[in-house]
C-alpha positions as CSV (number, residue, x, y, z in Angstrom):
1,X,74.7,74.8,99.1
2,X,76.6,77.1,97.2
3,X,79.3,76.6,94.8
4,X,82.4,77.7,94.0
5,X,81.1,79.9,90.7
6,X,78.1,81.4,93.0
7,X,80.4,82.4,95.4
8,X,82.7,83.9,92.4
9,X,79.4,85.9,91.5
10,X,78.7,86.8,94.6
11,X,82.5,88.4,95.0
12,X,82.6,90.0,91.6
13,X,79.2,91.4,92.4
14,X,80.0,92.6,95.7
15,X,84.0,94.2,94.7
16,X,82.0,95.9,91.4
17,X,79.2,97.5,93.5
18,X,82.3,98.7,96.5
19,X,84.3,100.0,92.9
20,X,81.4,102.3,91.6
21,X,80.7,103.9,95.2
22,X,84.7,104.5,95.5
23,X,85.1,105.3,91.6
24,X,81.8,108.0,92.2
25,X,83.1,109.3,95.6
26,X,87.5,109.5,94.9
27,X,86.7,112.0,92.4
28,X,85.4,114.7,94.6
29,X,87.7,113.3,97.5
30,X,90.7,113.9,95.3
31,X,89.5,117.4,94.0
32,X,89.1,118.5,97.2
33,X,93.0,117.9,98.6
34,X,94.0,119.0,95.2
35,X,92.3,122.2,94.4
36,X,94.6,124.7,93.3
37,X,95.8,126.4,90.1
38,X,98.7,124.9,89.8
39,X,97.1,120.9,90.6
40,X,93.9,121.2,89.0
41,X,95.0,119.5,85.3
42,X,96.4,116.3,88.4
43,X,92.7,115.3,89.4
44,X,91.8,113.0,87.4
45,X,94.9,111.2,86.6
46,X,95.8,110.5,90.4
47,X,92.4,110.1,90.5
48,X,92.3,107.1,88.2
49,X,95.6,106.0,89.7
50,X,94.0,105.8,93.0
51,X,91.3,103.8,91.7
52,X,94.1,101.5,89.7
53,X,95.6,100.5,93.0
54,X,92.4,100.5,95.0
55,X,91.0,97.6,92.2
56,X,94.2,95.7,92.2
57,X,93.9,95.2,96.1
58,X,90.5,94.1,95.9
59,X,91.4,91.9,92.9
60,X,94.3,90.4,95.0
61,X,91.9,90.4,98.2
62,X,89.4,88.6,95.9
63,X,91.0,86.2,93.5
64,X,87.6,85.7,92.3
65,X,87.3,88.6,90.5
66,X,89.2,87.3,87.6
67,X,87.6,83.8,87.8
68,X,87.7,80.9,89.5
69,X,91.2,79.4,90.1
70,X,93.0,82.3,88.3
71,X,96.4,83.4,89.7
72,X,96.6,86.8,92.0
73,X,98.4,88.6,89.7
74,X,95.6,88.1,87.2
75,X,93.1,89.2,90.0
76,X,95.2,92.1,90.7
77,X,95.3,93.3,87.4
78,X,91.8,92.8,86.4
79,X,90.9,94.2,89.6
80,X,93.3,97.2,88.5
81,X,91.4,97.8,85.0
82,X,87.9,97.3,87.0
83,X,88.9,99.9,88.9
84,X,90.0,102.1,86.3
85,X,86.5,101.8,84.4
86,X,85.0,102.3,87.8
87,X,86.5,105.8,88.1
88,X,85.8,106.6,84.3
89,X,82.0,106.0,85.5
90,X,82.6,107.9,88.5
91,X,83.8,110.7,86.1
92,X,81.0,110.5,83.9
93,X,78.5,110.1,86.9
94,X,79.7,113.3,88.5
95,X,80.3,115.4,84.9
96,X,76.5,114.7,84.5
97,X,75.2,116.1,87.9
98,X,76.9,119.1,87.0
């Protein structure tokens, strides 16, 4: 039978795997609606803003992600950071394949 800190593994696993496939894919989403000479330096930061928001609903979603029986504005703001270091992966992940 599982318990409450598997299943708090199991959902931190689960919201950091979906935040590397976002954080890896927003990047070249994002560059794509905002191509242009005049929005080119705005990729990454709305990227990463994106990725902010995207992290705090999963961490308000998934109150887990903070720990067990933490409050979800905790959850939202850790998922918030994960999210940011999720798209600073994606970043690097896509600056290598180039």
């Amino acid at each position: 039978m599982p318990t409450a800190e598997t299943k708090t593994g199991i959902q931190r696993g689960v919201v950091l795997v979906l935040l590397i496939a976002a954080g890896i894919l927003s990047l070249p989403v994002v560059a794509a609606f905002l191509d242009g000479d005049s929005t080119e330096g705005l990729i990454v930061p709305i990227q990463l803003g994106v990725m902010a928001v995207l992290g705090a609903i999963a961490g308000y979603l998934l109150p887990a992600v903070a720990g067990f029986g933490s409050s979800s504005l905790r959850s939202a703001g850790v998922g918030a950071l994960v999210g940011v270091a999720t798209a600073l992966a994606g970043v690097a992940v896509f600056s290598l394949l180039l």
